[in-house]
VOSE-676731 format. One record per residue: residue number from 1; residue in three letters; chain; x, y, z of N, C-alpha, C, O in turn. Coordinates in nm, 4 decimals, padded with zeros to 6 digits. Layout:
REM VOSE-676731
+------+------+------+----------+----------+----------+----------+----------+----------+----------+----------+----------+----------+----------+----------+
! fimi ! voti ! vonu !      n.u !      n.v !      n.w !     ca.u !     ca.v !     ca.w !      c.u !      c.v !      c.w !      o.u !      o.v !      o.w !
+------+------+------+----------+----------+----------+----------+----------+----------+----------+----------+----------+----------+----------+----------+
!  NUM !  ALA !    A !        X !        Y !        Z !        X !        Y !        Z !        X !        Y !        Z !        X !        Y !        Z !
...
+------+------+------+----------+----------+----------+----------+----------+----------+----------+----------+----------+----------+----------+----------+
END
This chain:
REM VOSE-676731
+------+------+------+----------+----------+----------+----------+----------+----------+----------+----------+----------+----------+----------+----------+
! fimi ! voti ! vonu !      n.u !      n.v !      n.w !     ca.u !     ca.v !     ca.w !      c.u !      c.v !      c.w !      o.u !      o.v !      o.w !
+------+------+------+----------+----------+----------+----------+----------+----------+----------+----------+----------+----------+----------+----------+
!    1 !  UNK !    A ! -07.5182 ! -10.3733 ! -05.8663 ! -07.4049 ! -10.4038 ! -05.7843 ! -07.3338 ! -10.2765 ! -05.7390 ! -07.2893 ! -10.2697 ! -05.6245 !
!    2 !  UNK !    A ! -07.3201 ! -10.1611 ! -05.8373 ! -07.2829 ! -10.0516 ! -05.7809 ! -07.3251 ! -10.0067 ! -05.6387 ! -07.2541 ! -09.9911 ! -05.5393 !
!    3 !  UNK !    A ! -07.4557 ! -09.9902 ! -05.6535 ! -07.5433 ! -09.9291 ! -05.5049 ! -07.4492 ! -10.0025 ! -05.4269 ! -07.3589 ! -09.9389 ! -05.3726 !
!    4 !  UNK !    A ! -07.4577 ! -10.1619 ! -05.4082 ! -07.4138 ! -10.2033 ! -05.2966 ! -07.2759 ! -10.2083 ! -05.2795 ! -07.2441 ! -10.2774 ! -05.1827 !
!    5 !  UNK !    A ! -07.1424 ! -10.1367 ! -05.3675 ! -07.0465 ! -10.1340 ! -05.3646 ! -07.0415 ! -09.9721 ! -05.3035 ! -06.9590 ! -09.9441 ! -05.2166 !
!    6 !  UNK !    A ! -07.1296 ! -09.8765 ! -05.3526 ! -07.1048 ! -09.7625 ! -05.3058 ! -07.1618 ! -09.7390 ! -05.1694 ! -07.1651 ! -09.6333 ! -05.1065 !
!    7 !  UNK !    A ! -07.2077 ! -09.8621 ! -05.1340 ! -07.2861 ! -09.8663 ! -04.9905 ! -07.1412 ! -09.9332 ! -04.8760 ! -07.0885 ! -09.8780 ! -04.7794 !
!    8 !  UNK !    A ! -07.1207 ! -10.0325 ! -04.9220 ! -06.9734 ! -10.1070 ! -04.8718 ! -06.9172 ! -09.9723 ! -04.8348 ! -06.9071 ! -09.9403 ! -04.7163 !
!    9 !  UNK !    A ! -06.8763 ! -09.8835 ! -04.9441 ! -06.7292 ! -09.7509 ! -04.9112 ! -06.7870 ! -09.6644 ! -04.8307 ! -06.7134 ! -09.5887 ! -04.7674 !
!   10 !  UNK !    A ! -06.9459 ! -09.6544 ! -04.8128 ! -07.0173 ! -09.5191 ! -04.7206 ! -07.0043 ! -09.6025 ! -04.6307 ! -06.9414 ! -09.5549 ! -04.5363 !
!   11 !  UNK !    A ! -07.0350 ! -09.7062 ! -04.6161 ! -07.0270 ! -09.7665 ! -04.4311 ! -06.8726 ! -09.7719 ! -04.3896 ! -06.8425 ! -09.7336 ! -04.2765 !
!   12 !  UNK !    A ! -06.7826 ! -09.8138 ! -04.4691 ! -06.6345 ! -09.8323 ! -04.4477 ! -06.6161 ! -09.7221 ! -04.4401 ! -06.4968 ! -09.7252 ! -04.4100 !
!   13 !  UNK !    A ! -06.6558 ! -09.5615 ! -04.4459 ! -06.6090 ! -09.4385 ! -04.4594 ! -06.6554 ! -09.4267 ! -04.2709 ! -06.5856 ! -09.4015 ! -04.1727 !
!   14 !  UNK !    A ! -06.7655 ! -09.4504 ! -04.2820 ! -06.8580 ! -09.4462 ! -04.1764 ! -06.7503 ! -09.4932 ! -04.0643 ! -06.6989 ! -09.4259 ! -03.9749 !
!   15 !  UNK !    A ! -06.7355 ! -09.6074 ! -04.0917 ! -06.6531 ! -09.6823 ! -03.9656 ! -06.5254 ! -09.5870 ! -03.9541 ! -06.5069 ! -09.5128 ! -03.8577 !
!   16 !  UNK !    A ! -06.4651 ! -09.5944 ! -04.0310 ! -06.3527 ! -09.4815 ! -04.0267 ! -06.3127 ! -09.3913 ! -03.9505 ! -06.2131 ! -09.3853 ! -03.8784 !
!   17 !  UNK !    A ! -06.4378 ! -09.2840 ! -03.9792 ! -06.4701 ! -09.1830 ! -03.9175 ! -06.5106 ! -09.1598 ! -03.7627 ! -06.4862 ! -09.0800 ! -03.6723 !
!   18 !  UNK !    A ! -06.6062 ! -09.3062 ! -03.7911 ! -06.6348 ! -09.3789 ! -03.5510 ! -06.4612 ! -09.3707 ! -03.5274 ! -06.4264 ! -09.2995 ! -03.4331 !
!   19 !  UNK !    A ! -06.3936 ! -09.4128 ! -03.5764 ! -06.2660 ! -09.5258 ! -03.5283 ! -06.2277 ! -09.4101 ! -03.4890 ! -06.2401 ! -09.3900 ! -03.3682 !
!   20 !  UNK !    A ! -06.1767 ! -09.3109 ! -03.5636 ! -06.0906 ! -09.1569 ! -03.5636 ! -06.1622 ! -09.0882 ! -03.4658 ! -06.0886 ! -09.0355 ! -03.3824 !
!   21 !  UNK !    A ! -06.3044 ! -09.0680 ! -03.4452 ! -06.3142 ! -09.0280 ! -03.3702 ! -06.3248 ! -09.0879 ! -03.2231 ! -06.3286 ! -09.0234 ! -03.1184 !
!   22 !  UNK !    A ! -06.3284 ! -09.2113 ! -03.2374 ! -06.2786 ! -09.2903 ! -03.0937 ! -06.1866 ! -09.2689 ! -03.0667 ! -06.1677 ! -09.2647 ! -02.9451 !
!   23 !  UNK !    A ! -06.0776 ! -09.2433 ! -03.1510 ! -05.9151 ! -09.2581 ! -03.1376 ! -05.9182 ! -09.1158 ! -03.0536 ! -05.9060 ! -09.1137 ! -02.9311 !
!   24 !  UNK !    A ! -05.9345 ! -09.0061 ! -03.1281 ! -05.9121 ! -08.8715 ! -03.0195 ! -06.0348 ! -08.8759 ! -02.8846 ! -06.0146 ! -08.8179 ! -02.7779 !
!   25 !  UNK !    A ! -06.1220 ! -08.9308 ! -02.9052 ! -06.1836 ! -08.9173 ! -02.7757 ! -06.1442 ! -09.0118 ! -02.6653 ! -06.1976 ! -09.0229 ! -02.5550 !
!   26 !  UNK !    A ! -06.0398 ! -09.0791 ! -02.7150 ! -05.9652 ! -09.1830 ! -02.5892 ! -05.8207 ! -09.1082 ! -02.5917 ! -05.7471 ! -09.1131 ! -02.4932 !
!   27 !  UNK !    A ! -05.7897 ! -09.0481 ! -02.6941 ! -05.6545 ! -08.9686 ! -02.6642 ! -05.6861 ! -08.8669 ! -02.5794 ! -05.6077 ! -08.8649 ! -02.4845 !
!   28 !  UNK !    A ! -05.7906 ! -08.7598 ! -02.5739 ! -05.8398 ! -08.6643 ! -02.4896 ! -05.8745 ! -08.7122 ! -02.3783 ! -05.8400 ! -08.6313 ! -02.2921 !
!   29 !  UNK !    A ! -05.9458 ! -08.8384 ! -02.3131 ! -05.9327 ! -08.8853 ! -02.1859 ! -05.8276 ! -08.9220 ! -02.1938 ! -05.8443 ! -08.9533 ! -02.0759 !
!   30 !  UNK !    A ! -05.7194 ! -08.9550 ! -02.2171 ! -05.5504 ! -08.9865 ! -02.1647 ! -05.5479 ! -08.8621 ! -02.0979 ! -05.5773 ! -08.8420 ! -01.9801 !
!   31 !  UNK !    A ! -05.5075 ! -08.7740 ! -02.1888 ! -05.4047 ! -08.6698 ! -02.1986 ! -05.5226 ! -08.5909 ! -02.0558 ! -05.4364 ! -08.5440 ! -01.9814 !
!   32 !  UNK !    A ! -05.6464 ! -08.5607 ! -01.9958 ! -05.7052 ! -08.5459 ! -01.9124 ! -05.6699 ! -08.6339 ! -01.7841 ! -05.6640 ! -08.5852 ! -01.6712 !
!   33 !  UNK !    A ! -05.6513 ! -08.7431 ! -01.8074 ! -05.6479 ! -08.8710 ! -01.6808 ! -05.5030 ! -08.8343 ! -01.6789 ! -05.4847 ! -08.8485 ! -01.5580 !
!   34 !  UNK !    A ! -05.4105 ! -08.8047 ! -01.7165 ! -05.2530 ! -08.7771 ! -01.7108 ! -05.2667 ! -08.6186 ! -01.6228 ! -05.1961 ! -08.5899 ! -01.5261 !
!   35 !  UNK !    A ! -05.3507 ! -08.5474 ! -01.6697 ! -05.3228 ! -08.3698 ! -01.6233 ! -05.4020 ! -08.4101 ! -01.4819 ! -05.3535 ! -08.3581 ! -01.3813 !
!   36 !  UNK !    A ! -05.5148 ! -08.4940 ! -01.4627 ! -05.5415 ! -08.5060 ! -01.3231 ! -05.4467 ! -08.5725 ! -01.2192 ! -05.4417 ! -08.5327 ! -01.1028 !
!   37 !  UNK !    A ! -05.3613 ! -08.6897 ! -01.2729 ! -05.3023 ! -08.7622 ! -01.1773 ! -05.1764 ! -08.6870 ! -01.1939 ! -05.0944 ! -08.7657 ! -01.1467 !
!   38 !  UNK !    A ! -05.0990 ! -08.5628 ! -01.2396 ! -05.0375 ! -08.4671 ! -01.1890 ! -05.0614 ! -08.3687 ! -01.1058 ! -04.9881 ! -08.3309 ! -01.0144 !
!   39 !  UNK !    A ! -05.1973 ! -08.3129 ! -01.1471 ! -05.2775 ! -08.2344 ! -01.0579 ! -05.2742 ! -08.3185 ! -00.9053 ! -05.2641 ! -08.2219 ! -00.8297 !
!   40 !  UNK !    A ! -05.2762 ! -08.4103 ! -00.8381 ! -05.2890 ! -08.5247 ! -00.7559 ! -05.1397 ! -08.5474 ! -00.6904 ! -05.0912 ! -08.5311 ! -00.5784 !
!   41 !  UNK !    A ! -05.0987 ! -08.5870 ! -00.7999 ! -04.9677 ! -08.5857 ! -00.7470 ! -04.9042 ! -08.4625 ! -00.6569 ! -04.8344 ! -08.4656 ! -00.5555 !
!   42 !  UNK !    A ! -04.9565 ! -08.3532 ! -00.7349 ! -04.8693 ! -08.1957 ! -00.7166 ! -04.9422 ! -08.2283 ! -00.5491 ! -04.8773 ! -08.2539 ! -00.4476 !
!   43 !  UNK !    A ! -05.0735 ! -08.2191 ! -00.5591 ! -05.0944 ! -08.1874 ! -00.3903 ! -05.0728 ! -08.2787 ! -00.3168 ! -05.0532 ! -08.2473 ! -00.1994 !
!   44 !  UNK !    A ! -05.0686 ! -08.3868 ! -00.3432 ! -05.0208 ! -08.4865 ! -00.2420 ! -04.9105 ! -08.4655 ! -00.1639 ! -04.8957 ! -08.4623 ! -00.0417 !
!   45 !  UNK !    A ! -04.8240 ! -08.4496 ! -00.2707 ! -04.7031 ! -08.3998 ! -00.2444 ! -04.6842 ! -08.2945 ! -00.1449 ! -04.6285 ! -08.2982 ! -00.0351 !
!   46 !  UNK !    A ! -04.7535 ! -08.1824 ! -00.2186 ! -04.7544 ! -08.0360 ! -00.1171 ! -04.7963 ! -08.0662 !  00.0141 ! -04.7481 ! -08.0112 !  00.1132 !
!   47 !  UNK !    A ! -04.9141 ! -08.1805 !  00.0188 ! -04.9711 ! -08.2337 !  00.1880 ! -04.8577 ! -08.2934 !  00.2262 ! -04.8485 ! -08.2792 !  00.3482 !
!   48 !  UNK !    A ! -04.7660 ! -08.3536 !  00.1830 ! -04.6706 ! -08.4307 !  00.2355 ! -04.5668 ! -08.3294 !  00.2744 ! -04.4954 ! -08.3556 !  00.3711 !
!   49 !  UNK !    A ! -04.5539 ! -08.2383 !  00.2219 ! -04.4202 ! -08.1465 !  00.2684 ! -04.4902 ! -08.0698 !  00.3781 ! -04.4053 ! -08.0270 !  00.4564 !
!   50 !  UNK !    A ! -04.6287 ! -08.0320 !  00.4179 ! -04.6824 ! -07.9819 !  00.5099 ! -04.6748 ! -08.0487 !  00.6241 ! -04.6212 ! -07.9958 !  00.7215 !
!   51 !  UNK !    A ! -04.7366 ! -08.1983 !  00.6315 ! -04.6973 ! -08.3124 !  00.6994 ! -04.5600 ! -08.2890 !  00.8112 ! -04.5295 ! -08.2672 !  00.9284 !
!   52 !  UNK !    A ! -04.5116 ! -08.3108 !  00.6830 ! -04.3104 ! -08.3072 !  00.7272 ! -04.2738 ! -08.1849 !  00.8045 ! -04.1859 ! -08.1885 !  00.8905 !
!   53 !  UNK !    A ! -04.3471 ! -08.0655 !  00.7717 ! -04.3126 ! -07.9404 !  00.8403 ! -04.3964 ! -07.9311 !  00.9361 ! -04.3498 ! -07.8560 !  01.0219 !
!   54 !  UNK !    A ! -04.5344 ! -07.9848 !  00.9743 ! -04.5947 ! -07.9518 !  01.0786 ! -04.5689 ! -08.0556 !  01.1795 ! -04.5859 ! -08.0185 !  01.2956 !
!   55 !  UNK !    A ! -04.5353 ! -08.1660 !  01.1631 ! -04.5631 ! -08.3029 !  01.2683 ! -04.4049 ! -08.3401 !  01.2649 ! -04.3457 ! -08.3380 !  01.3728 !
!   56 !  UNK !    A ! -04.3383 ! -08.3716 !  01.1557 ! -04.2973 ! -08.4806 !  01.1760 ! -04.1272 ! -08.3851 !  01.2126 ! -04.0532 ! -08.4226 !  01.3035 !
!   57 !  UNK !    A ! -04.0950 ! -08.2683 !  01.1256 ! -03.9922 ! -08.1982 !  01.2346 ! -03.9961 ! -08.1593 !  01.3283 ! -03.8890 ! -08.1224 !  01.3767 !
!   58 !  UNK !    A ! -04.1142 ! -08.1454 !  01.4042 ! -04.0550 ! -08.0787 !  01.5248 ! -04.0460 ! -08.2467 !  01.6556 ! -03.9954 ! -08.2447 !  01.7678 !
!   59 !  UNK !    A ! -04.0923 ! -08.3317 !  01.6079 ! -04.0948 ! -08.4640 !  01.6498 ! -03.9217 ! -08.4767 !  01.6462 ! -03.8782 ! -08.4943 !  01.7600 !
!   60 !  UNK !    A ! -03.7972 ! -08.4706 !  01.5235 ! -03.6885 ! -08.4879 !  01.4842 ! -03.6685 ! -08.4054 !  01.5632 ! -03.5794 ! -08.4366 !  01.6423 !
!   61 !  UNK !    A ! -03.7400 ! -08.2505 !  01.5885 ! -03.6386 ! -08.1642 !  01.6894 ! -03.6116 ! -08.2011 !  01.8014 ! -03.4971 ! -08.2142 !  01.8446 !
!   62 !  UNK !    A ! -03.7619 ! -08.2321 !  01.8902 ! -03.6988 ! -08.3020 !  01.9734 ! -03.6589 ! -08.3950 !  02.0630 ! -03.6272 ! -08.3900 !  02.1819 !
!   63 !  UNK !    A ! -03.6707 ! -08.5234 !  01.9427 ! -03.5848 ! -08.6064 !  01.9459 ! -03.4414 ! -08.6018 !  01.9832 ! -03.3766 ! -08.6547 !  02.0736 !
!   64 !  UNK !    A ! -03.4102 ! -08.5173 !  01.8797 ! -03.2262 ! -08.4341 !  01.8689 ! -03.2151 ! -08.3819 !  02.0115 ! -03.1114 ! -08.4307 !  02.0564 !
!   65 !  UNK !    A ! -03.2671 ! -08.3135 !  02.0940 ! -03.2616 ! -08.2433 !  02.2079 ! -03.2472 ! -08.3090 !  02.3083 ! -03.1744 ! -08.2708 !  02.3999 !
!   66 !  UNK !    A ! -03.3345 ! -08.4555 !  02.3118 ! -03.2936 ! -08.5348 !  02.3805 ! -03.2274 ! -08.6118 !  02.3974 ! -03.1985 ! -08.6707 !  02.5016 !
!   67 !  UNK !    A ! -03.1641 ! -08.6330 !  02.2129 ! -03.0426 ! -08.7319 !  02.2561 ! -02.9664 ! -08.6224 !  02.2738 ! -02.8776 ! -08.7074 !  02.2804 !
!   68 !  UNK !    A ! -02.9052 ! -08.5068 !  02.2899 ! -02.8262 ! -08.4180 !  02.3288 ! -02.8092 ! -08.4429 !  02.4662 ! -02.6995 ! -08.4697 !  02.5153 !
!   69 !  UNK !    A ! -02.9145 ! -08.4351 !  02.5300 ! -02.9705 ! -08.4226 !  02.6862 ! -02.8985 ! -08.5284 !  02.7130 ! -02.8149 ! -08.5192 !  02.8028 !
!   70 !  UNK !    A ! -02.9139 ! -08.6465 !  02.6447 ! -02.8483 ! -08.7736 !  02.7338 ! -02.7638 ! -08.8278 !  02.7218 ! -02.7381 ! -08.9367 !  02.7731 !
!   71 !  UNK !    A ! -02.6736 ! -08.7400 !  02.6222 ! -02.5607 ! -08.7563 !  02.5760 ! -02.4837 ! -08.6882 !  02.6833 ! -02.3746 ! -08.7184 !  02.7316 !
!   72 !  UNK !    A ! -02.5257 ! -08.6366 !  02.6974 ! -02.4285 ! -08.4778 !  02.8096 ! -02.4704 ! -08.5509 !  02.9001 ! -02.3706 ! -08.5713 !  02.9693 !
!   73 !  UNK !    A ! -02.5796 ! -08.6194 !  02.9572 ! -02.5909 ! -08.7184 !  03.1010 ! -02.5086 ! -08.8037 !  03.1364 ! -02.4371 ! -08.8276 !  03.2337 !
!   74 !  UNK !    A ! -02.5459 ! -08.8699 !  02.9806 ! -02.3754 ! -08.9820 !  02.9432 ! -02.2164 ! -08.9186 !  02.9964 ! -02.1620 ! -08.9435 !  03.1041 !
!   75 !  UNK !    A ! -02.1739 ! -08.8474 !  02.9065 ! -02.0503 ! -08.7772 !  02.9406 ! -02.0318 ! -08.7752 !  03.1042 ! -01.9456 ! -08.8498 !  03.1506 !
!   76 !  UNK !    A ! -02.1134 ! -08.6886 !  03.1983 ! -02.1292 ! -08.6531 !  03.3156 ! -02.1066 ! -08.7678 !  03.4439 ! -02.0387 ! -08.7552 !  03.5458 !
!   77 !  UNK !    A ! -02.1941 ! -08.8888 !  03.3959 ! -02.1868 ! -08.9684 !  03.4577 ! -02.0254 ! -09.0813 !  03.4038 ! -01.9973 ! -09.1855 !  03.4630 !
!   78 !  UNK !    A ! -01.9682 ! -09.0421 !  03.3205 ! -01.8239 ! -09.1118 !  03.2617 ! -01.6974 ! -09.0292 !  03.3346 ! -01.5905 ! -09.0714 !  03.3786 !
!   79 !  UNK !    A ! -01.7489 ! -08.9056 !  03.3295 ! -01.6631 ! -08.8108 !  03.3978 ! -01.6938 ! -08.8841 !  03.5764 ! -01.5856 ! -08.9166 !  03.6253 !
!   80 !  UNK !    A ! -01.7894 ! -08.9064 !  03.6521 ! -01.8182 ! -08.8966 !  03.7536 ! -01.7219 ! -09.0397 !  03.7814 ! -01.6544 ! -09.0494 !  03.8840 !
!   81 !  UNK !    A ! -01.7257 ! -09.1641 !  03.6609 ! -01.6832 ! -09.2349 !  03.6853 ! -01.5108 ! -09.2974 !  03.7077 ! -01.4482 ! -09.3822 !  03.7713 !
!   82 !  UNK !    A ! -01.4877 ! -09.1676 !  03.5873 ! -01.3146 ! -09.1540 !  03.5738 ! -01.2785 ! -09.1041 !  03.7300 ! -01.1909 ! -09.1495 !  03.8036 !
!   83 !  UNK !    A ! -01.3575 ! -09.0149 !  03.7522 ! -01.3071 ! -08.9118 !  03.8816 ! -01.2898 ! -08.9737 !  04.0148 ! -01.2149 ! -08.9342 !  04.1042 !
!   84 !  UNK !    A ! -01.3967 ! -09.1120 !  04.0167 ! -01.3989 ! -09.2047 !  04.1119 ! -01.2952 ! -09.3339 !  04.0867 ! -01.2662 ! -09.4122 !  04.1772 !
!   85 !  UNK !    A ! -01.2614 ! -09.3407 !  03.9971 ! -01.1755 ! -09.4356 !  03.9564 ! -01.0417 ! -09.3806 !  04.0269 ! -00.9846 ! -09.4140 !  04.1308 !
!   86 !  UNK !    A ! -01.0175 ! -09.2949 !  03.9410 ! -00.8602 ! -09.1747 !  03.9908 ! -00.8246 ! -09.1760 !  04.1264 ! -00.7105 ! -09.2037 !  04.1634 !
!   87 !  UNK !    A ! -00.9537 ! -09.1359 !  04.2331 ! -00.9484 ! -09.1158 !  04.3320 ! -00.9191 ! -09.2685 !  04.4498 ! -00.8726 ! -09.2723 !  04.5637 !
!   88 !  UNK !    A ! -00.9654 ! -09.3671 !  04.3679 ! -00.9717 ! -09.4948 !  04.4218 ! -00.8363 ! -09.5842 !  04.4235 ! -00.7951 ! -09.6822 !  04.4854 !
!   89 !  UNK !    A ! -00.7862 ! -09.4905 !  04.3143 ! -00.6272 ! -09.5428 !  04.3091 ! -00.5071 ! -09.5116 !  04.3243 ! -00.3977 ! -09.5675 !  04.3160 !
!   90 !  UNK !    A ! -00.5654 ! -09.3657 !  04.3593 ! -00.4594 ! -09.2958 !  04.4544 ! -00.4808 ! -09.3232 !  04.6211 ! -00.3940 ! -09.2895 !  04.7016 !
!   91 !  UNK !    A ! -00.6438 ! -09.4073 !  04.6737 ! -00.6345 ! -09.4760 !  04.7576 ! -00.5485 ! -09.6235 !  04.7752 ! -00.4708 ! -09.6547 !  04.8655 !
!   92 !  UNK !    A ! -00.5775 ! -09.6768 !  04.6942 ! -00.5428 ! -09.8119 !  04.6782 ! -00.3461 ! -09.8381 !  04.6747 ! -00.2615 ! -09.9156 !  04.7194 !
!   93 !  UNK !    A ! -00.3556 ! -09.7272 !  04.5984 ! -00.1764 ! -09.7187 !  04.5599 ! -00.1359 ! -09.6435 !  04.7591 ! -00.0444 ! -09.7103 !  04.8071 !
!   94 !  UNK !    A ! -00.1880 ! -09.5287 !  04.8623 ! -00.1568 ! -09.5183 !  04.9803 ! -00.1321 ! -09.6591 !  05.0153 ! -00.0204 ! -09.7104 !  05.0223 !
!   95 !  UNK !    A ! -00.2761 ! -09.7344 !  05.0427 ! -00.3276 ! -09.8269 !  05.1122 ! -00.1704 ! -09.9996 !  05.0642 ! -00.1118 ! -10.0871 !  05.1278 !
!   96 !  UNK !    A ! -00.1760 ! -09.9611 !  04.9520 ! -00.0404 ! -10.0837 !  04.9359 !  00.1175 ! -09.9882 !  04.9861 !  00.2156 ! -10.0264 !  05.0498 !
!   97 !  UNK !    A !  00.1028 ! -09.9287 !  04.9587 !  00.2709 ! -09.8376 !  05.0001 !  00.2614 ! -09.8705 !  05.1829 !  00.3505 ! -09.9142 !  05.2556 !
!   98 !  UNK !    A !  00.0936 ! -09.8234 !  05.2250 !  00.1205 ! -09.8196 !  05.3974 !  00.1321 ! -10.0013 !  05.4184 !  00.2089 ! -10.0275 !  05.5109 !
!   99 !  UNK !    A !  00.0824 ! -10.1042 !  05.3635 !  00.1227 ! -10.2070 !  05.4220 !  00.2262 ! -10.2657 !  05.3819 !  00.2698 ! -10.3473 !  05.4631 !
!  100 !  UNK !    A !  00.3050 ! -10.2520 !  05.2504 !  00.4313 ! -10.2794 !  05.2037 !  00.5524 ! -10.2095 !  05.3019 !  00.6693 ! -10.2465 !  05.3121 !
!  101 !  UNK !    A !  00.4887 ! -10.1029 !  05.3665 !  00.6178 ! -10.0328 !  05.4162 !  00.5827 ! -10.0613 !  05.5810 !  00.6739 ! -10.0508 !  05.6630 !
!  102 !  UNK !    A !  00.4631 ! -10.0932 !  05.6181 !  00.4373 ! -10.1284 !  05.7600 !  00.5127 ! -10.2852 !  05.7512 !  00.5815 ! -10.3256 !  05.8449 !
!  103 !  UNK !    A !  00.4924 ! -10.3589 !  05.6389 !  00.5532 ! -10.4926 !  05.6374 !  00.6762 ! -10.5202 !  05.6359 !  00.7186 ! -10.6296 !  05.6732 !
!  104 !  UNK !    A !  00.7582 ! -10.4157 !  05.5884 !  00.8996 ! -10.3835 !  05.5570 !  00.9541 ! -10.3575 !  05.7532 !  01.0392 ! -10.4250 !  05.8110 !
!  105 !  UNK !    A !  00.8987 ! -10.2793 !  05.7944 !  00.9327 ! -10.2306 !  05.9135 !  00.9162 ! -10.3521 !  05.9974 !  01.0142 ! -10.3920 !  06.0602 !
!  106 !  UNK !    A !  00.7707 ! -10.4334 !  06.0077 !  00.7612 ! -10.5326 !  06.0827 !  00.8815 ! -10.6305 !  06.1168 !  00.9160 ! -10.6778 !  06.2251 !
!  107 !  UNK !    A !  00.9477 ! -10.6494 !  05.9571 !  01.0187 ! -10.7902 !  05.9251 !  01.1846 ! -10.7352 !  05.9448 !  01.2885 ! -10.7809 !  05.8973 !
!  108 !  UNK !    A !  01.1701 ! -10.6659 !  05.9986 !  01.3051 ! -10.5865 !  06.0388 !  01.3723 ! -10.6274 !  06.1927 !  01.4750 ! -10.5721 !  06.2319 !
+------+------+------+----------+----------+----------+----------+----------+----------+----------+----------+----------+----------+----------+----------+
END
């Protein structure tokens, strides 16, 4: 019965020893599958800030330039419109004074 008791603890040693060494050879692919998907991350990233600096600011620049552009079109044409307004009612205000006062004279 010994043999097969000292056979039981060599295989149970046995297994042990698989298990432990399964255990670090799945901890060493972690800790590898973790340093790659940083490695991954890092350049993705770096492509993405390249991205952003080659395409996609100067797209924002000028964007910005043009709403500048048509902002100042805007303004120009508000100004054009005040200026025509002003002018229309310093007509309008003649145009009632000359028939209020031509009407005044008439009814005299």
């Amino acid at each position: 019965m010994k043999p097969e008791i000292d056979q039981i603890i060599s295989c149970d040693e046995v297994a042990r020893a698989s298990v432990e060494a399964a255990k670090r050879e799945a901890e060493d692919l972690v800790k590898k599958a973790r340093q790659e998907a940083e490695a991954l991350q890092f350049e993705l990233k770096a492509r993405l800030d390249e991205v952003k600096k080659n395409e996609i600011a100067p797209i924002l620049e000028k964007s910005q330039i043009q709403a500048q552009e048509t902002m100042a079109q805007a303004e120009r044409y508000i100004q054009g419109l005040k200026d025509r307004v002003a002018l229309r009612k310093a007509e309008i205000v003649e145009d009632f004074v000359s028939e209020a006062l031509g009407e005044v004279g008439s009814s005299s």
